[in-house]
C-alpha positions as CSV (number, residue, x, y, z in Angstrom):
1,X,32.0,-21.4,-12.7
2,X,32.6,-24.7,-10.8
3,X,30.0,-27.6,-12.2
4,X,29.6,-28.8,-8.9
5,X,29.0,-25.4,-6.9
6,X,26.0,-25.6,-4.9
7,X,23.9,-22.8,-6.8
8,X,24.9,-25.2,-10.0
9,X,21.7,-25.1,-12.1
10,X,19.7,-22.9,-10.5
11,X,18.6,-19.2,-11.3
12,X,18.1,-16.3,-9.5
13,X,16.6,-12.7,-9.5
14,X,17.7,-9.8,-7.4
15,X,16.6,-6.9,-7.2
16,X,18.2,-3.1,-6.9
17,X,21.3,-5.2,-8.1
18,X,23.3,-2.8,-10.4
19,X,25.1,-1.4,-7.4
20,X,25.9,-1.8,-3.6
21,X,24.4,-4.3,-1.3
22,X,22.3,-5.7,-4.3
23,X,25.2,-6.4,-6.7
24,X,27.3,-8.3,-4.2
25,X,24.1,-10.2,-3.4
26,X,24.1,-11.0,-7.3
27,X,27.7,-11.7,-7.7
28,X,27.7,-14.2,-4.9
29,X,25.0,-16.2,-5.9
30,X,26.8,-16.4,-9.6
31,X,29.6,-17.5,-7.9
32,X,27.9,-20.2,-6.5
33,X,26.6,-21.1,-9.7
34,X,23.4,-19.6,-10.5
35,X,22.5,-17.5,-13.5
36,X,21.1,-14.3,-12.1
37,X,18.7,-11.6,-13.6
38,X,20.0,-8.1,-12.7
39,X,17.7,-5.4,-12.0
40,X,18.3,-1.8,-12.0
41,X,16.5,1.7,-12.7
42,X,19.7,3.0,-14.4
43,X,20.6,1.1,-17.8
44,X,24.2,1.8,-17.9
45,X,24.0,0.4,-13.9
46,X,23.0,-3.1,-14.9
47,X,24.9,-3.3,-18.2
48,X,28.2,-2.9,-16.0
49,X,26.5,-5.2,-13.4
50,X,26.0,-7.9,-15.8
51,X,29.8,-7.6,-17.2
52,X,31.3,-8.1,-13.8
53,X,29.4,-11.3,-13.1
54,X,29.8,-12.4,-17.0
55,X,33.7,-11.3,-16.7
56,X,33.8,-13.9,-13.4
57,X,32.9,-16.7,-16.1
58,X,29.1,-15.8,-14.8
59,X,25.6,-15.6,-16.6
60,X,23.5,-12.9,-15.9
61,X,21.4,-10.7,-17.7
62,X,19.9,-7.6,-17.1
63,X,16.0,-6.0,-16.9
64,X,15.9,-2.2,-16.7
65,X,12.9,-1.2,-14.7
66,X,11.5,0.3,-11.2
67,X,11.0,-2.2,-8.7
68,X,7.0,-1.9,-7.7
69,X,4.7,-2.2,-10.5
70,X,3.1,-5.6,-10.8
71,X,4.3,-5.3,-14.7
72,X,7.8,-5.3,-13.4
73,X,7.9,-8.3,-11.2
74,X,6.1,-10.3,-14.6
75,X,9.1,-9.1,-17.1
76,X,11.7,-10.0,-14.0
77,X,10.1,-13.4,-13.8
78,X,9.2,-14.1,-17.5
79,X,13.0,-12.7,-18.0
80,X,14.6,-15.5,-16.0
81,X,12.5,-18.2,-17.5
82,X,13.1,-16.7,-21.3
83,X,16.6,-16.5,-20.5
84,X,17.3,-19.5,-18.3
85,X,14.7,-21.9,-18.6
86,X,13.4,-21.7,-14.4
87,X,13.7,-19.7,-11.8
88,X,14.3,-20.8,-8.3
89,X,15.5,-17.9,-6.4
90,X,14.6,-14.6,-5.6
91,X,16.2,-11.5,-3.4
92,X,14.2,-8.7,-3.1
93,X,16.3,-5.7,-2.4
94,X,15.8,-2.9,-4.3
95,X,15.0,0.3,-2.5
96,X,14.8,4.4,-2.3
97,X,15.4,6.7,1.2
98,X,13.4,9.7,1.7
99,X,14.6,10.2,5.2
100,X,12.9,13.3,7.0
101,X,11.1,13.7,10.8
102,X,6.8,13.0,10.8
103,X,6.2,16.5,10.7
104,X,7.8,17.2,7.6
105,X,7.5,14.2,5.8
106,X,5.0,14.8,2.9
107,X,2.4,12.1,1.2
108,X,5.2,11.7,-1.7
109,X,7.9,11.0,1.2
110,X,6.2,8.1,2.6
111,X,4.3,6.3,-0.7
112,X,7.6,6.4,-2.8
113,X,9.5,4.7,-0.1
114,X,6.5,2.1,0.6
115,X,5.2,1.9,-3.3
116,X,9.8,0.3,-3.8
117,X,10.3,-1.2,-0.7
118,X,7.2,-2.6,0.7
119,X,4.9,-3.1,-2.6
120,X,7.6,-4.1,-4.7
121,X,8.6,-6.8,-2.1
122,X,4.6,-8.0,-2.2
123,X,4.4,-7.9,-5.9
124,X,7.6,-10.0,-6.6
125,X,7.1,-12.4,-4.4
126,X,4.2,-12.8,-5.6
127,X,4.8,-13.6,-9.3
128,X,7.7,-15.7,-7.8
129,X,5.8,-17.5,-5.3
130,X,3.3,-18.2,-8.3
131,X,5.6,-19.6,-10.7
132,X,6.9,-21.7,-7.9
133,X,4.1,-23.3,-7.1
134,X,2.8,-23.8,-10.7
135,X,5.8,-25.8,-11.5
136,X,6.4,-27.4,-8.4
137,X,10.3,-25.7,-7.7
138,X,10.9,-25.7,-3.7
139,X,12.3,-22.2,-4.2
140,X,14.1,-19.8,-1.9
141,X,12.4,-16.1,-1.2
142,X,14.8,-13.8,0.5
143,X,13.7,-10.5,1.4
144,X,16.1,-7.6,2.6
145,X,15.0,-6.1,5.9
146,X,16.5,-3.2,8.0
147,X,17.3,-3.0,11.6
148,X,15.2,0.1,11.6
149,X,12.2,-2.1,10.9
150,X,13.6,-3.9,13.8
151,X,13.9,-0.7,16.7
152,X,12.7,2.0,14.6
153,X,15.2,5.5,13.7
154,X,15.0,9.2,13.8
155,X,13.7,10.6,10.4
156,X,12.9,7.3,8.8
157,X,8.9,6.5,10.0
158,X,8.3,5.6,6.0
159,X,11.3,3.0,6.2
160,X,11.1,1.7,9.0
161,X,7.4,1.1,8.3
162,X,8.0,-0.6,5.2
163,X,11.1,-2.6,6.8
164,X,8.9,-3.6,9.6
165,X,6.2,-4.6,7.1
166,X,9.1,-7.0,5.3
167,X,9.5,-8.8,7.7
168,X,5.7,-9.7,8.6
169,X,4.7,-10.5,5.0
170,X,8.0,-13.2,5.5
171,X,6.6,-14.7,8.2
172,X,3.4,-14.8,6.7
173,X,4.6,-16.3,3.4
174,X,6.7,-19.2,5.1
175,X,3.4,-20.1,6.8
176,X,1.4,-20.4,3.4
177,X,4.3,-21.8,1.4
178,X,5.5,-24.0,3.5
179,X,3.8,-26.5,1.7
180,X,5.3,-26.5,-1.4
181,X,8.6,-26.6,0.1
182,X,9.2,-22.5,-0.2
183,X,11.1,-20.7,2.1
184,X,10.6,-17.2,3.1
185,X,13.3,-15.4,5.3
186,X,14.2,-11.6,6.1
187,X,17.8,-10.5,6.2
188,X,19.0,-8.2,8.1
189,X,22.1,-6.5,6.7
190,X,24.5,-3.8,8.7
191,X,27.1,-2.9,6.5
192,X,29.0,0.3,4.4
193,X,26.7,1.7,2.4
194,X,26.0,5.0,0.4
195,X,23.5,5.9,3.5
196,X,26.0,5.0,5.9
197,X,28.6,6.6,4.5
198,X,27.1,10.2,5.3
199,X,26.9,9.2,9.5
200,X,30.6,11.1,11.3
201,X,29.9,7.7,13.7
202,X,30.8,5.1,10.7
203,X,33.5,7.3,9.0
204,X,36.6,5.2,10.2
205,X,34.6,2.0,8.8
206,X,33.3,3.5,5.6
207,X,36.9,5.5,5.1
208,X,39.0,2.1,5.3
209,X,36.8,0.4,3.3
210,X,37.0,3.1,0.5
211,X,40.9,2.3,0.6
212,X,40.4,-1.4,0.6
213,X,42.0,-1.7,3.7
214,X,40.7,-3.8,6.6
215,X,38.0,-2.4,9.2
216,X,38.9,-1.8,12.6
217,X,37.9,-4.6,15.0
218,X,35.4,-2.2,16.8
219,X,33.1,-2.0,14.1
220,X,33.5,-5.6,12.8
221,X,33.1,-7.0,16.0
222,X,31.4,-5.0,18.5
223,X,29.1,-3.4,16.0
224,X,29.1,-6.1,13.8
225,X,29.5,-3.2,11.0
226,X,31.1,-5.0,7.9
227,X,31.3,-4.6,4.0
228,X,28.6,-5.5,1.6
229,X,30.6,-9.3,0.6
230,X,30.2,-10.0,4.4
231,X,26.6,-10.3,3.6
232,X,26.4,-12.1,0.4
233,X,27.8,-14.9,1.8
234,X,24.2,-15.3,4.0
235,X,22.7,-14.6,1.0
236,X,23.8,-17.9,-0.9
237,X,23.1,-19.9,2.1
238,X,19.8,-19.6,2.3
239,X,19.4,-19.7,-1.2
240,X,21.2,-22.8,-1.2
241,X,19.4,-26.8,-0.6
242,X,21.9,-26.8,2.9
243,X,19.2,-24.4,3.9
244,X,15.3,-26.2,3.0
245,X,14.9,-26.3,7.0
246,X,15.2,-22.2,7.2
247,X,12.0,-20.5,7.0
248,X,9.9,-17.7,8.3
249,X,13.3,-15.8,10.2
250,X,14.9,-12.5,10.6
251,X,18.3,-13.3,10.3
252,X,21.5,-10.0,10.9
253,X,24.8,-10.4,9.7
254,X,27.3,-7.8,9.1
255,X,31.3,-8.2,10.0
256,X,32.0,-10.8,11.9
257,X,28.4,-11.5,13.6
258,X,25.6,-13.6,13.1
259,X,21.9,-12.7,14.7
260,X,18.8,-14.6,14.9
261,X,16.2,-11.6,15.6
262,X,13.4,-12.8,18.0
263,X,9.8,-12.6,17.0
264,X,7.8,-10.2,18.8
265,X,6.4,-12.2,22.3
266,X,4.8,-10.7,25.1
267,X,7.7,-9.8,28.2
268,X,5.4,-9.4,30.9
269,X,1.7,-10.2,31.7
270,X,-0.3,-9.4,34.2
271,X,-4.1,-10.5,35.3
272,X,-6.9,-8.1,37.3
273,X,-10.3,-9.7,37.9
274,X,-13.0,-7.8,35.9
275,X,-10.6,-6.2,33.8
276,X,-8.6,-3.2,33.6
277,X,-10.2,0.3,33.9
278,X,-8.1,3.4,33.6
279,X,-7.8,3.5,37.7
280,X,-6.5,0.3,37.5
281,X,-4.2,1.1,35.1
282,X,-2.9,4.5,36.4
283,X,-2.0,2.9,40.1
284,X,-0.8,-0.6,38.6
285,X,0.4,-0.2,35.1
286,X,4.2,0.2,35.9
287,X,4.1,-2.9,38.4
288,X,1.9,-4.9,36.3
289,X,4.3,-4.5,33.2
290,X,8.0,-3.8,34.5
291,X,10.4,-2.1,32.9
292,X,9.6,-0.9,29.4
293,X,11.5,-1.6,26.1
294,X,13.7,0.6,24.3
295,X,13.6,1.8,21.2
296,X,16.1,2.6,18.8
297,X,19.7,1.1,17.8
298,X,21.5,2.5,20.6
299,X,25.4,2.3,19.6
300,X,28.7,2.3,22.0
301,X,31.0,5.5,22.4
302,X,33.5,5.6,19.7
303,X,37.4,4.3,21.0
304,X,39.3,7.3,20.5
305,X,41.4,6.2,18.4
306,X,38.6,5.7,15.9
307,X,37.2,9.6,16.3
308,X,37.1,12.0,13.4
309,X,37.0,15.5,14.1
């Protein structure tokens, strides 16, 4: 690893890193020079994790364990200190899908999705944010958000709630850590995945990326669909000391686009003396408010060229 990358000294945790998303997360903060604590459910996962970082000229190591459990977040944290004397970084990705529509979606559904996602973001942050604080290291949170926290999806009401949630514990957390000199930002990432890889609309995408090959422009640009190194790359950044003025953001990426996501702000408002009864509101409420938002990720027709049958 270069001496004078800009991750040189500094250590990082990220979670749900044996694999995917995660991993590439992981391997591009390595590159850049940190040491990185793996974590994974699976052991063989992270052992092979940890090799392809170490066989970069890398150090990593590796802590076998679910992601939600305040015990968890203690061994990640203790693990990075025990290993590499600080920590200073931490990427909470790790998560589980149990995609199914309200009606069907039982209690197990919905708190295993918001026990990894939602709780295990709360309860490593928190033993991050502690350990920051106690020894005075202006550290770098970075949670993984969705954009179906963003505009909400078919099937995925436990996701989306605990994607939604991400995002308002982040803004929440660069508020109280500001401080110190923590920052707290949500990523957004759009990019090949195993869940992706089951939707007929990203097949061309997922199927070239198998193969190694390029994606077509389409996705990249238009849909700003990429691969999972196209998003590692934001991932280092605001990690990194270029980015101490960063906090409190929803930030996309994926291909060859960038997005800063608004925070929610009132798009119309309207005034009626005395208040608004339900007459009121049944002859006024479309003129008061306007046109109302959408919902949903609402995607272009696929070129034809681009089709599978």
């Amino acid at each position: 690893m270069s001496t004078d990358a800009p991750l040189d000294g500094k250590v990082a945790i990220v979670t749900g890193s044996g694999r995917g998303l995660g991993l590439a997360y992981a391997q591009e903060l390595a590159r850049q020079g940190a040491a990185v604590v793996i974590n994974d459910v699976d052991e063989a996962t992270a052992a092979d994790a940890v090799a392809t970082i170490e066989a970069e000229g890398g150090r990593a190591v590796a802590v076998v364990a679910p992601v939600g459990p305040t015990e968890t977040a203690k061994r990640l944290v203790q693990t990075a200190v025990d290993s590499f004397g600080r920590l200073d970084i931490l990427v909470t990705n790790a998560g589980v899908l149990r995609d199914t529509v309200l009606w069907k979606m039982s209690d197990d559904d919905f708190d295993t999705v918001i026990n990894v996602h939602l709780r295990g973001t709360f309860t490593c942050v928190r033993e991050a944010a502690t350990y920051m604080r106690e020894n005075q290291i202006p550290g770098r949170i970075i949670c993984i958000g969705s954009p179906t926290g963003q505009r909400g999806n078919f099937g995925q009401t436990n996701y989306a709630a605990a994607k939604a949630g991400i995002v308002g514990m982040v803004r929440t957390w660069a508020l109280e850590l500001k401080k110190a000199g923590i920052t707290a930002n949500a990523v957004i990432p759009v990019a090949a995945t195993a869940m992706t890889a089951t939707v007929p609309y990203f097949a061309a995408a997922v199927e070239a990326d198998a193969a190694g090959e390029p994606m077509p422009s389409f996705f990249r640009h238009d849909l700003g669909f990429g691969t999972s190194d196209d998003v590692a790359g934001l991932i280092a950044y605001l990690a990194s000391d270029a980015a101490a003025g960063v906090s409190g953001q929803a930030i996309g990426i994926g291909g060859d686009r960038l997005q800063l996501w608004s925070h929610p702000e009132a798009v119309a408002t309207a005034f009626h003396e005395g208040g608004w009864s339900y007459a009121d509101l049944a002859a006024g409420f479309a003129e008061a408010v306007g046109e109302l938002q959408s919902v949903g990720e609402k995607f272009p027709p696929l070129p034809e060229a681009l089709q599978r049958s």
